[in-house]
MARKE-722074 format. One record per residue (C-alpha): residue number from 1; residue in one letter; x, y, z. Coordinates in nm, 2 decimals. Example, Ala and Ser with C-alpha at 12.3 -4.5 7.8 and 13.67 -1.06 7.14 Angstrom:
# MARKE-722074
KOLSE/1/a/1.23/-0.45/0.78
KOLSE/2/s/1.37/-0.11/0.71
# end
This chain:
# MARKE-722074
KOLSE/1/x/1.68/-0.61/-1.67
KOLSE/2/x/1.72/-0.24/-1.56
KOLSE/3/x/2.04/-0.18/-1.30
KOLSE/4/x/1.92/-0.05/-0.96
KOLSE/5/x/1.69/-0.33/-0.90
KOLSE/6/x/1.62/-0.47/-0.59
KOLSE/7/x/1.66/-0.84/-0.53
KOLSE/8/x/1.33/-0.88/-0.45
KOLSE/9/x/1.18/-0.68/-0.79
KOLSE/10/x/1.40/-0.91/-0.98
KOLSE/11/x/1.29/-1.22/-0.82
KOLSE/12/x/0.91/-1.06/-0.86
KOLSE/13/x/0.93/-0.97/-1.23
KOLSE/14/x/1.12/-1.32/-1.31
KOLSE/15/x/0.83/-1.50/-1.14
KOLSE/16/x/0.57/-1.33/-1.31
KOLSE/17/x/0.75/-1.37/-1.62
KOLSE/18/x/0.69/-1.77/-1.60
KOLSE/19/x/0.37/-1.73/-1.46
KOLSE/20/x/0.24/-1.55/-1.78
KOLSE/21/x/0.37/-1.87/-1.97
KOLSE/22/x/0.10/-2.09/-1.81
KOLSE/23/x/-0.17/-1.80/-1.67
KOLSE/24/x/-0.22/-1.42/-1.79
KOLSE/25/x/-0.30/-1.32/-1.42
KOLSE/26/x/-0.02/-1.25/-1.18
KOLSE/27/x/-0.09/-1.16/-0.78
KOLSE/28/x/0.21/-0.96/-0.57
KOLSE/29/x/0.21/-0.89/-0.20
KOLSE/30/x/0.46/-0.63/-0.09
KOLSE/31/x/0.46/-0.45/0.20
KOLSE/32/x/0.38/-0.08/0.15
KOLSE/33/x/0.72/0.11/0.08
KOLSE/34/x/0.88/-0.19/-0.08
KOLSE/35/x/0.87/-0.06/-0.45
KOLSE/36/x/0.53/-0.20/-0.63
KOLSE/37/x/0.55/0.05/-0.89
KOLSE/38/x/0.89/0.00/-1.03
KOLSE/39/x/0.83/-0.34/-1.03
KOLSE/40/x/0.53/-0.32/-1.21
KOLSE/41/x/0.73/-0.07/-1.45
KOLSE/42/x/1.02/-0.33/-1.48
KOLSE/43/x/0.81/-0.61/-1.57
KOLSE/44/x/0.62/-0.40/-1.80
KOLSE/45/x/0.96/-0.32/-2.02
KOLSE/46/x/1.05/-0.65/-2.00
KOLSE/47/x/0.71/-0.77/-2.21
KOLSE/48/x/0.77/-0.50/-2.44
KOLSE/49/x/1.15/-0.62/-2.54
KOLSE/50/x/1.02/-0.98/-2.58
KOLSE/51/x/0.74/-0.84/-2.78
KOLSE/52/x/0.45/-0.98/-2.60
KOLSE/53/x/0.23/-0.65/-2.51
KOLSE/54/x/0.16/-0.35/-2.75
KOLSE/55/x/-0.01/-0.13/-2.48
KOLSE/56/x/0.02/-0.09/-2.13
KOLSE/57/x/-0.29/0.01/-1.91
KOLSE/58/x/-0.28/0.12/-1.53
KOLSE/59/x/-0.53/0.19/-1.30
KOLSE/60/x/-0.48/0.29/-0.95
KOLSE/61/x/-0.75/0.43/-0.66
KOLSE/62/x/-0.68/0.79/-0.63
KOLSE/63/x/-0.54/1.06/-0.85
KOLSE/64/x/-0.18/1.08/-0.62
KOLSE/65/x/-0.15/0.74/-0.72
KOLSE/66/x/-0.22/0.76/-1.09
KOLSE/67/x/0.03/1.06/-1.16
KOLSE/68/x/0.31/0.85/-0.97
KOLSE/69/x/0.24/0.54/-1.21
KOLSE/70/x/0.23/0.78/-1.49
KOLSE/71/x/0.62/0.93/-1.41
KOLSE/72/x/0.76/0.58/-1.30
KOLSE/73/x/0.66/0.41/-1.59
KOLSE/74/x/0.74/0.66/-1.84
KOLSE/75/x/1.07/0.68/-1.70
KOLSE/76/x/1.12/0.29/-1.71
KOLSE/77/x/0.99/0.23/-2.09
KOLSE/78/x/1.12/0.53/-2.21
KOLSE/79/x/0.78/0.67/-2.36
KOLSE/80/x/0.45/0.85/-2.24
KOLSE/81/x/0.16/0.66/-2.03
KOLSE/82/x/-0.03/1.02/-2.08
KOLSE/83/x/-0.32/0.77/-2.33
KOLSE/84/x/-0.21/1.06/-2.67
KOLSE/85/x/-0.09/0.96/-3.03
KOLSE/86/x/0.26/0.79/-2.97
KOLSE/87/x/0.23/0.68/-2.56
KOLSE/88/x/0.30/0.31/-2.45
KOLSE/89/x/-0.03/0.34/-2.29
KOLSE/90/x/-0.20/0.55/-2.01
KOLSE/91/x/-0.33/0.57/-1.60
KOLSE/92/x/-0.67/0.61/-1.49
KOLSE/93/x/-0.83/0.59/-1.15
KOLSE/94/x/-1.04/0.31/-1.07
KOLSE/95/x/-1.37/0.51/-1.07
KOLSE/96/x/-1.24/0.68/-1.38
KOLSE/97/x/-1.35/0.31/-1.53
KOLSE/98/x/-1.69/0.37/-1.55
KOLSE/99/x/-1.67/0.64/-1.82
KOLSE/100/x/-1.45/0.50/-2.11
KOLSE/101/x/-1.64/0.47/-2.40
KOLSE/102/x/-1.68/0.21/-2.66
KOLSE/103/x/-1.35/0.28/-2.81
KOLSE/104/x/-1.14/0.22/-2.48
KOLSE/105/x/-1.28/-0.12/-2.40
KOLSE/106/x/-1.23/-0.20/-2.81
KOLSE/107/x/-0.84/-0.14/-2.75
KOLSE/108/x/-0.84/-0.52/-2.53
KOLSE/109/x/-0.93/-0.65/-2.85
KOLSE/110/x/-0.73/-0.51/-3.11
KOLSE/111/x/-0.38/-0.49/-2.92
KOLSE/112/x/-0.22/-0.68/-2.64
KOLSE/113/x/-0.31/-0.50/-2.32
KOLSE/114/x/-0.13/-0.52/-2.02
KOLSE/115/x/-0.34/-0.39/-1.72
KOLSE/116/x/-0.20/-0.34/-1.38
KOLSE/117/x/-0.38/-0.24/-1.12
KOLSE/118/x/-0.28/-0.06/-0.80
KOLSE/119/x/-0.37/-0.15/-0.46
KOLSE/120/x/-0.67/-0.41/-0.60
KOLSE/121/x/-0.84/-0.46/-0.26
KOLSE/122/x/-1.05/-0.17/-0.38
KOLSE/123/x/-1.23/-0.40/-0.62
KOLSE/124/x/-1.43/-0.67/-0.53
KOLSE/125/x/-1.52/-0.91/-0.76
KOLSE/126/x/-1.45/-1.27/-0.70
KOLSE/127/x/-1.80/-1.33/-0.85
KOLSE/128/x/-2.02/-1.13/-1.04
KOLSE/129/x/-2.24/-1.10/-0.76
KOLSE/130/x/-2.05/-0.97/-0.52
KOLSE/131/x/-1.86/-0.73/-0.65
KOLSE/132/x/-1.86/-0.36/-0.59
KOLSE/133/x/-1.86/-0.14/-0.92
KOLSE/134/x/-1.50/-0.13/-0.98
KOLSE/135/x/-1.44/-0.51/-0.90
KOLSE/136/x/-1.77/-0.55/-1.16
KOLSE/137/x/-1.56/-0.36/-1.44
KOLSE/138/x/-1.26/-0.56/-1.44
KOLSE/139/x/-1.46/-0.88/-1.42
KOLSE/140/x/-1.67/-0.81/-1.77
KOLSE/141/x/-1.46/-0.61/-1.94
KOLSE/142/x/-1.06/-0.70/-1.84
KOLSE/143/x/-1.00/-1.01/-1.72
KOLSE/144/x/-1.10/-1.25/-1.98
KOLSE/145/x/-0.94/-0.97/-2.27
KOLSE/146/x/-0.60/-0.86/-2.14
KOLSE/147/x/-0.34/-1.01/-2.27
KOLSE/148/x/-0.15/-1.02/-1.94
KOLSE/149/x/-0.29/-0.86/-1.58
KOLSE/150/x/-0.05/-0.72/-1.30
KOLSE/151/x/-0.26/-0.76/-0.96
KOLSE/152/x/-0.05/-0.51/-0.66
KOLSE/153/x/-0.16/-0.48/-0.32
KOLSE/154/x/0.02/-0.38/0.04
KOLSE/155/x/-0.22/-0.50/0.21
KOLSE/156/x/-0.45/-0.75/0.05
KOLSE/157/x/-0.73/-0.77/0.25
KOLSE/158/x/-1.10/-0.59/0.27
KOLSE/159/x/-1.30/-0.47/0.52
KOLSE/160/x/-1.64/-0.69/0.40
KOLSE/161/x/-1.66/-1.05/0.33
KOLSE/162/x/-1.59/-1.00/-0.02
KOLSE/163/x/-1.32/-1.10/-0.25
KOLSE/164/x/-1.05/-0.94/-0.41
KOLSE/165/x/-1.06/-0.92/-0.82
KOLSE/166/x/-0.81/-1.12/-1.00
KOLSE/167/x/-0.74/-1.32/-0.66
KOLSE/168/x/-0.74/-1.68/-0.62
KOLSE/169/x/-0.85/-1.83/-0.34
KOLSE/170/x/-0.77/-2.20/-0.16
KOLSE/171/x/-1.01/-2.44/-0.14
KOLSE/172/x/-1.18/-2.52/0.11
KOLSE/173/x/-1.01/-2.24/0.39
KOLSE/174/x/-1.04/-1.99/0.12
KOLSE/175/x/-0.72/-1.79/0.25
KOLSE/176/x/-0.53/-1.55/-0.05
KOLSE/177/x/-0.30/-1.71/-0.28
KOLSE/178/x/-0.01/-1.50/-0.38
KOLSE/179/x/0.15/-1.52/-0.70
KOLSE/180/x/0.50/-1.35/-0.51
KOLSE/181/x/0.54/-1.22/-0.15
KOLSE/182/x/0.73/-0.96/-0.02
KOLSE/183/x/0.66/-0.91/0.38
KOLSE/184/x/0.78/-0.58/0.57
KOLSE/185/x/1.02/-0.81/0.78
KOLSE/186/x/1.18/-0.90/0.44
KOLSE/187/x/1.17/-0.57/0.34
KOLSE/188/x/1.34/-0.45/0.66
KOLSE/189/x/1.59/-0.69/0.67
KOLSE/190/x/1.70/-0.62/0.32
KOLSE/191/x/1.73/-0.24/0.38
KOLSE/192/x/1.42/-0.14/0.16
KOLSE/193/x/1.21/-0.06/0.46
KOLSE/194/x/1.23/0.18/0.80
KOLSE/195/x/1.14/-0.07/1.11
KOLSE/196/x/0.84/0.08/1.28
KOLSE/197/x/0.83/0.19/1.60
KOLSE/198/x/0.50/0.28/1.78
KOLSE/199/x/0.40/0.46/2.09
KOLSE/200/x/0.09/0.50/2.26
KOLSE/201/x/-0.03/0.72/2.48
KOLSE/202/x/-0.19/0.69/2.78
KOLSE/203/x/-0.31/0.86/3.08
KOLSE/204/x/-0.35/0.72/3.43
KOLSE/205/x/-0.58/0.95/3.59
KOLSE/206/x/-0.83/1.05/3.33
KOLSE/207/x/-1.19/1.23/3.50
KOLSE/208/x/-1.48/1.18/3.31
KOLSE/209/x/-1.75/1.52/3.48
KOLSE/210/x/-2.05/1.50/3.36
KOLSE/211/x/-2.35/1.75/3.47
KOLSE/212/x/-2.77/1.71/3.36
KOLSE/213/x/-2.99/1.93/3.51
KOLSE/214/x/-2.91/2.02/3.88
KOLSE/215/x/-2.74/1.72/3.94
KOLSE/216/x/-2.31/1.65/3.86
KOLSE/217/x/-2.11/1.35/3.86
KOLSE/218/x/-1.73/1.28/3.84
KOLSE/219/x/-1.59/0.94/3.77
KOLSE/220/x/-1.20/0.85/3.73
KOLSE/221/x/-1.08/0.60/3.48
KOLSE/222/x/-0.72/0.48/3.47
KOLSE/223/x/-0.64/0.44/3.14
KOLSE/224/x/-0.75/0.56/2.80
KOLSE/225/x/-0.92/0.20/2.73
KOLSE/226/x/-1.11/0.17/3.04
KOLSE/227/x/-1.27/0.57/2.99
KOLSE/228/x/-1.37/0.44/2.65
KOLSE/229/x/-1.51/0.08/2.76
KOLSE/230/x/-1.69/0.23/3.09
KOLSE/231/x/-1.86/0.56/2.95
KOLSE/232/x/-2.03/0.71/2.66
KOLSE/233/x/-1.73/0.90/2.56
KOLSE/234/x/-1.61/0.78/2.20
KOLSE/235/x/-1.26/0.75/2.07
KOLSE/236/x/-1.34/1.06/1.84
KOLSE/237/x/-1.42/1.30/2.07
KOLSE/238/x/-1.06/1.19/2.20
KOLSE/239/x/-0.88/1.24/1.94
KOLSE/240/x/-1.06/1.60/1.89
KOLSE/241/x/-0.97/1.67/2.22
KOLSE/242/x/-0.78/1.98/2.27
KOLSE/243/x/-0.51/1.81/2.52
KOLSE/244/x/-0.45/1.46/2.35
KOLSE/245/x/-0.42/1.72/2.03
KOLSE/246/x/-0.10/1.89/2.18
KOLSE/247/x/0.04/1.57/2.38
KOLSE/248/x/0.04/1.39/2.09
KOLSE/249/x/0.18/1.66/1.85
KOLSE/250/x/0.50/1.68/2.15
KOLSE/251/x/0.59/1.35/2.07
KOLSE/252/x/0.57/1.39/1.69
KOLSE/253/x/0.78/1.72/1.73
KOLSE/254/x/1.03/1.60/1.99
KOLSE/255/x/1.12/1.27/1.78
KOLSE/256/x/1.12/1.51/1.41
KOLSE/257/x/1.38/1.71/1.62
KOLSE/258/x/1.63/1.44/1.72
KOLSE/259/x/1.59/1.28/1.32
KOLSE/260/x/1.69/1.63/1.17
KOLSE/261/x/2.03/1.61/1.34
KOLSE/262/x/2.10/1.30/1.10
KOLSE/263/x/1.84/1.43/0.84
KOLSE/264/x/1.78/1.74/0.76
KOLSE/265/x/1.49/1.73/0.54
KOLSE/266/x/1.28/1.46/0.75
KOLSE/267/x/0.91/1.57/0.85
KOLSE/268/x/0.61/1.42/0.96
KOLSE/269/x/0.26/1.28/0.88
KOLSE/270/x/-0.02/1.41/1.07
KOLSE/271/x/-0.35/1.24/1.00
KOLSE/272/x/-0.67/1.44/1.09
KOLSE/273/x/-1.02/1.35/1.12
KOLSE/274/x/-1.18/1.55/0.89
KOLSE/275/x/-1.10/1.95/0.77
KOLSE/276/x/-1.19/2.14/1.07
KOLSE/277/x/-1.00/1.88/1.27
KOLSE/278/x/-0.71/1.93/1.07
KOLSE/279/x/-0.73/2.33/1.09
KOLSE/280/x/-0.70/2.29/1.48
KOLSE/281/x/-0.39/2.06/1.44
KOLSE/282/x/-0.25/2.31/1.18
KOLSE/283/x/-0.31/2.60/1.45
KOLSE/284/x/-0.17/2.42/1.73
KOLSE/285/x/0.14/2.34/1.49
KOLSE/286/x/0.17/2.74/1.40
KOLSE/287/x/0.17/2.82/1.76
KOLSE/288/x/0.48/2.58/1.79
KOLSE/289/x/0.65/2.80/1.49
KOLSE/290/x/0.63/2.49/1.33
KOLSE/291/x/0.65/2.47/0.92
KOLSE/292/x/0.36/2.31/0.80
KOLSE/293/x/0.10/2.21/0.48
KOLSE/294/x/-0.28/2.11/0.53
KOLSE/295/x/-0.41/1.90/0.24
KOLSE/296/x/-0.73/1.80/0.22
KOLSE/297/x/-1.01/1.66/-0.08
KOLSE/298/x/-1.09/2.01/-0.08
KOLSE/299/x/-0.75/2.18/-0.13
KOLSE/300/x/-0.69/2.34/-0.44
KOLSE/301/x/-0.48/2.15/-0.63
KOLSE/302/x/-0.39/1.92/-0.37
KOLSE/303/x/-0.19/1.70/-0.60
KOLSE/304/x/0.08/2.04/-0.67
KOLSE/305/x/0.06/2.10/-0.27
KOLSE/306/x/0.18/1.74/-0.20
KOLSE/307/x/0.48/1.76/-0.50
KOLSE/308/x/0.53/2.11/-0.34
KOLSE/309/x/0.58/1.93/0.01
KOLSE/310/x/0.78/1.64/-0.12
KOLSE/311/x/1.07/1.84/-0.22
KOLSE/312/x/1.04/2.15/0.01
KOLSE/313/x/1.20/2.14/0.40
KOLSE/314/x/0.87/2.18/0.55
KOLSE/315/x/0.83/1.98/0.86
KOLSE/316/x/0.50/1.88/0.86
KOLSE/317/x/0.20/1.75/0.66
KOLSE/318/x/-0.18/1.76/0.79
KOLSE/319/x/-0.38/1.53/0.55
KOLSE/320/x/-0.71/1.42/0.57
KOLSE/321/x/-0.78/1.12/0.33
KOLSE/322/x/-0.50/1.25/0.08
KOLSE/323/x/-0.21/1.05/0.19
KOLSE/324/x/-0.30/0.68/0.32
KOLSE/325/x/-0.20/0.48/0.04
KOLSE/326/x/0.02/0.51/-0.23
KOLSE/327/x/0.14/0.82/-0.20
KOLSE/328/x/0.56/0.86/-0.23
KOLSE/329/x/0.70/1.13/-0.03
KOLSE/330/x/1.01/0.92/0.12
KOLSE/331/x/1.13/1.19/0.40
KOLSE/332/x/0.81/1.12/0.59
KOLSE/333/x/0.94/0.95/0.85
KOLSE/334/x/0.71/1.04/1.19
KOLSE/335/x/0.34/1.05/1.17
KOLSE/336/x/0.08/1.09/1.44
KOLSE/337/x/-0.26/0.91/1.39
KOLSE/338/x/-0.49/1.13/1.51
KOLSE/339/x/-0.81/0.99/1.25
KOLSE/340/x/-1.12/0.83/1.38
KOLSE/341/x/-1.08/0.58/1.14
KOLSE/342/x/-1.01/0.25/1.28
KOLSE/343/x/-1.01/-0.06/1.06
KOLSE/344/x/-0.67/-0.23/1.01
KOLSE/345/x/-0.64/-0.24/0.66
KOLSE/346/x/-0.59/0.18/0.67
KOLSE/347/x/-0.38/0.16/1.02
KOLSE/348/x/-0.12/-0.03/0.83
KOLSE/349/x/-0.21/0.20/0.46
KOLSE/350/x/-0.09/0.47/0.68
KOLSE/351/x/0.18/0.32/0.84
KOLSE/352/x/0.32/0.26/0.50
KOLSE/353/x/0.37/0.60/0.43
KOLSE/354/x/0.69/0.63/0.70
KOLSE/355/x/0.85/0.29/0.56
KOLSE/356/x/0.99/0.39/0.30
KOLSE/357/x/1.37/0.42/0.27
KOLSE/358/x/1.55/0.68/0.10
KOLSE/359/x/1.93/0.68/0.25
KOLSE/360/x/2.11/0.45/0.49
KOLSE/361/x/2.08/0.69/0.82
KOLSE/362/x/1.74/0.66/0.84
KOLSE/363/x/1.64/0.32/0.94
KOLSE/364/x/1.37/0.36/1.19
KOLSE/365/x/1.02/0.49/1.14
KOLSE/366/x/0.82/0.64/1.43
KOLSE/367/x/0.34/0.63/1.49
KOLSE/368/x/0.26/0.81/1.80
KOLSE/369/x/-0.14/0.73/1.89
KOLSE/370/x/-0.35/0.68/2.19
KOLSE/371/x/-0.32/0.37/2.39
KOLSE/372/x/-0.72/0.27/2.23
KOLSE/373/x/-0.82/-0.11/2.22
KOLSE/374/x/-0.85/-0.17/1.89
KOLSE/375/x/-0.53/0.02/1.72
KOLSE/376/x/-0.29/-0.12/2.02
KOLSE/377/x/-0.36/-0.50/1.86
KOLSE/378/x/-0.34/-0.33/1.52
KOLSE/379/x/0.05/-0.28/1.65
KOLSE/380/x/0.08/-0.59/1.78
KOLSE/381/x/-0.02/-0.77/1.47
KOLSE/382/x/0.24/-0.55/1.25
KOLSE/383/x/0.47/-0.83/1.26
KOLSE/384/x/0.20/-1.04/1.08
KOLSE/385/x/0.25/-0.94/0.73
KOLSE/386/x/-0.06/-1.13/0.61
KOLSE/387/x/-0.31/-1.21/0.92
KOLSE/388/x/-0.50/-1.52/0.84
KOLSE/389/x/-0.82/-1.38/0.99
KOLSE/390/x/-0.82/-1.12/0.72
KOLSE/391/x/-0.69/-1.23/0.36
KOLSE/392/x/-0.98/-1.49/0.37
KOLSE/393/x/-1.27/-1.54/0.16
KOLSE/394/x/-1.60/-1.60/0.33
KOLSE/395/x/-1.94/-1.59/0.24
KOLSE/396/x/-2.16/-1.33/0.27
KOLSE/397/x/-2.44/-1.42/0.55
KOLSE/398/x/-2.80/-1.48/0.39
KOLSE/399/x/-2.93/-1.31/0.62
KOLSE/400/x/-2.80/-0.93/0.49
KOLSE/401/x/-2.90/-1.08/0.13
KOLSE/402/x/-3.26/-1.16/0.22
KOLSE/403/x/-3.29/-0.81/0.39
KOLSE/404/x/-3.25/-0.66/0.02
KOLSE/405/x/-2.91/-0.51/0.13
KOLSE/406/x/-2.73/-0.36/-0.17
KOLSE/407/x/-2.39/-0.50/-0.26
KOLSE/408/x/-2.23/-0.14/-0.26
KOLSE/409/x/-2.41/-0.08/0.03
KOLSE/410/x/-2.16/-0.30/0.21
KOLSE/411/x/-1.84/-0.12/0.07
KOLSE/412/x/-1.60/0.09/0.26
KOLSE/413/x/-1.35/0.30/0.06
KOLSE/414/x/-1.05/0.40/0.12
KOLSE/415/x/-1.04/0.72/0.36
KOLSE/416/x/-1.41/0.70/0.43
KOLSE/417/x/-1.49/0.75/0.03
KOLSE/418/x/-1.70/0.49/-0.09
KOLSE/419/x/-1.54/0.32/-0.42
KOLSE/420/x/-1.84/0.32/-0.63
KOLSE/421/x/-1.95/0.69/-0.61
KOLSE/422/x/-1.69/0.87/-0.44
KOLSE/423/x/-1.97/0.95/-0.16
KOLSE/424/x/-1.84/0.96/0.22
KOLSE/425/x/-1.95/0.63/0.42
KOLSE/426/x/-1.92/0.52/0.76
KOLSE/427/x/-1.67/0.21/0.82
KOLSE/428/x/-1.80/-0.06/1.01
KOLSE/429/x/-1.53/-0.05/1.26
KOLSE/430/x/-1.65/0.30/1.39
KOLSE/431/x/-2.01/0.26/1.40
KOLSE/432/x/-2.03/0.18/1.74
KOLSE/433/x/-1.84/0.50/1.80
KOLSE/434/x/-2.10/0.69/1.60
KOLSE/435/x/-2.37/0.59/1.72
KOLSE/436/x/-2.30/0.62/2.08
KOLSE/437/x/-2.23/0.99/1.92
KOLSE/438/x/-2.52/1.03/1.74
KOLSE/439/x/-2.70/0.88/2.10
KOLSE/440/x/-2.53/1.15/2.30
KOLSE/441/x/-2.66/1.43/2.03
KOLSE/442/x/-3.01/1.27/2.06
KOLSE/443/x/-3.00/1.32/2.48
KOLSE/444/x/-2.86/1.66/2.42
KOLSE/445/x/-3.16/1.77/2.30
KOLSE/446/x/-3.41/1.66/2.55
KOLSE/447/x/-3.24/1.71/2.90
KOLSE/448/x/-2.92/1.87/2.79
KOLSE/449/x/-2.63/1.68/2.97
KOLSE/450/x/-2.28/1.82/2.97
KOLSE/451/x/-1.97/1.62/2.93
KOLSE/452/x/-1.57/1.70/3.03
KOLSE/453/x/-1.30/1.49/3.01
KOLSE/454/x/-0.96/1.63/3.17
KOLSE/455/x/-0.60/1.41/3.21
KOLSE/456/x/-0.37/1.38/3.52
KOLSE/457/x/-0.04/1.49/3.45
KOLSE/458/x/0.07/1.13/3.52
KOLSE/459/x/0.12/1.03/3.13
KOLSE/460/x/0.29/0.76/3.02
KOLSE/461/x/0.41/0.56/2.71
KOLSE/462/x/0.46/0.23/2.57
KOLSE/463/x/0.70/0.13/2.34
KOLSE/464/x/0.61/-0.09/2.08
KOLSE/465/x/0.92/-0.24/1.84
KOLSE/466/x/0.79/-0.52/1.61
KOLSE/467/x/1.11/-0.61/1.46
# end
């Protein structure tokens, strides 16, 4: 086995190893940052020696991910995973699935295939069913014709009732069952991970004006919760708002200042809402004289921008759904949440992206947000590599199936993009939000009310340390 292991990799690949003797499906766990994919690489050299796979297939949700599987493995085995005359194999995104031909799917049967796929939770497809399209594909035309499959996830959970393809399930509580299990306080024990440390803002004095017609109104909230839970305000227009924008970005920038002076090349993580959200972040940055990149699903070769940024001394990265899962770039070590997007599952995707190690002076990670409801027990939960409320299988109720409801019609993707089609789509977790939105936009055009929000000097912080 290849020097420069980690103990846990080793213990991971020689698991799997006598797994495949009895079963040709293995399942790992391991907390974002920890080193899936040269574990996966690892293990795939080691079937290769022993002769027991000809071709090695990958598949992974977003491009980012692909081209990172597609440099680690070919540096492992020693060979191209670019799919041409003389490669080990190739990488292909999840909904790049969908449009192999005849002579793709033919290659399960005439050599033996290894498929591993990246961050699985994407595919649902613990029946037939119930799966979404990419959970549909692996379950007709992998599963039952690989020789071996390599199952990786961070966080192996979803955001619907469904299950996760290639997962087994306990009977009769239905929680996960995990071939191996790496957990982020292993992981930061052991040195492989940064321990996370979260702050949220708050604001003690927060006045809510609000003005229809002739007559005005001014209420005062003290806290960040209570404004959202006692008024029509959402958590969105929040996190657009001009002042949480620069409050949070001090915080970001005074904490990126103190971990230059032991690393030089550290930066931070910003994530925005959506482009024009992260244009406003990337002016307020400029106006700081801040160094900065803004990558977006609609940047130009996004994929060059983020390899530019991982090796450059740039402070600062804006993304907007390009950098939540995945995606290596190990100097990250401060991010700001600033996205509407509020489901646990891409909290701790994000989160992930600051973990990551890379030298022995930088063992703390930092996630500055506002002091909102939902994310605050997202942070308390950190500590809870795998909550039992979420890696569970339940049954879809009867009563969304009789209402002719869709299957993918249910979905969320990652970032907001649904798996299936790539389309945007509302997460469940903010529908409440958008709708009280969308209610607000619906009043605006019949009597016109006026909303501002404006914050008391009197802000303070908590510190959250998990571990």
């Amino acid at each position: 086995m290849s020097e420069g292991l980690r103990l846990w990799q080793r213990r991971c690949i020689s698991q799997a190893i006598k797994r495949y003797a009895l079963s040709p499906h293995f399942f790992c766990q391991a907390t974002p940052g920890a080193g899936k994919t040269r574990m996966a690489a690892e293990l795939a050299k080691r079937l290769v020696d022993e002769d027991q796979i000809d071709l090695v297939l990958c598949f992974a949700p977003s491009c980012q991910v692909v081209e990172g599987f597609r440099t680690t493995f070919s540096s492992v085995l020693g060979r191209r995973l670019d799919g041409r005359i003389g490669a080990i194999g190739s990488a292909y995104t999840y909904q790049a699935m969908e449009f192999r031909d005849h002579d793709f799917w033919q290659l399960f049967s005439d050599y033996r295939v290894l498929a591993v796929f990246d961050e699985i939770h994407h595919c649902a497809g613990s029946d037939p069913s119930f799966s979404n399209a990419w959970g549909l594909q692996i379950l007709c035309r992998i599963q039952d014709r690989a020789r071996f499959t390599l199952a990786l996830s961070g966080t192996p959970w979803r955001t619907d009732d469904k299950g996760i393809a290639l997962a087994r399930y306990s009977t009769p509580d239905g929680q996960l069952i995990c071939d191996y299990r790496y957990s982020l306080r292993e992981a930061i024990a052991d040195g492989v991970c940064r321990s996370p440390r979260i702050v949220l803002l708050d604001n003690s004095e927060v006045t809510l004006e609000e003005a229809q017609g002739p007559s005005s109104s001014s209420r005062l909230f003290s806290s960040v919760e209570s404004l959202l839970s006692g008024s029509r305000v959402t958590y969105e227009a929040l996190v657009r708002h001009e002042e949480i924008i620069e409050r949070v970005l001090d915080l970001g920038c005074r904490q990126l200042d103190e971990l230059r002076q032991v690393r030089a090349d550290a930066a931070g993580l910003v994530v925005a809402t959506d482009i024009e959200h992260a244009e406003h972040i990337a002016r307020s940055l400029h106006a700081r004289g801040e160094t900065y990149s803004v990558v977006t699903n609609k940047t130009p070769n996004a994929q060059q921008a983020i390899n530019r940024f991982r090796t450059s001394s740039s402070r600062w990265i804006v993304a907007v759904g390009m950098i939540s899962e995945g995606t290596d770039i190990p100097r990250l070590q401060v991010c700001c949440y600033l996205s509407r997007i509020r489901t646990e599952l891409h909290y701790r995707q994000v989160l992930g992206r600051v973990l990551r190690r890379s030298g022995g002076r930088d063992g703390l990670a930092w996630l500055f947000m506002l002091a909102e409801e939902k994310l605050r027990g997202f942070a308390e939960r950190i500590s809870d590599d795998l909550p039992e409320d979420l890696a569970v299988l339940r049954e879809l109720p009867m009563a969304a199936l009789e209402a002719g409801v869709t299957f993918d019609s249910l979905e969320g993707g990652v970032d907001g993009v649904d798996d299936a089609t790539g389309r945007g789509e509302t997460r469940a977790d903010d529908e409440a939000d958008l709708e009280s939105h969308h209610c607000l936009s619906l009043a605006a055009n019949v009597i016109e009310p006026t909303f501002k929000v404006s914050f008391s000097q009197q802000y303070r912080q908590q510190l959250l340390a998990c571990f």
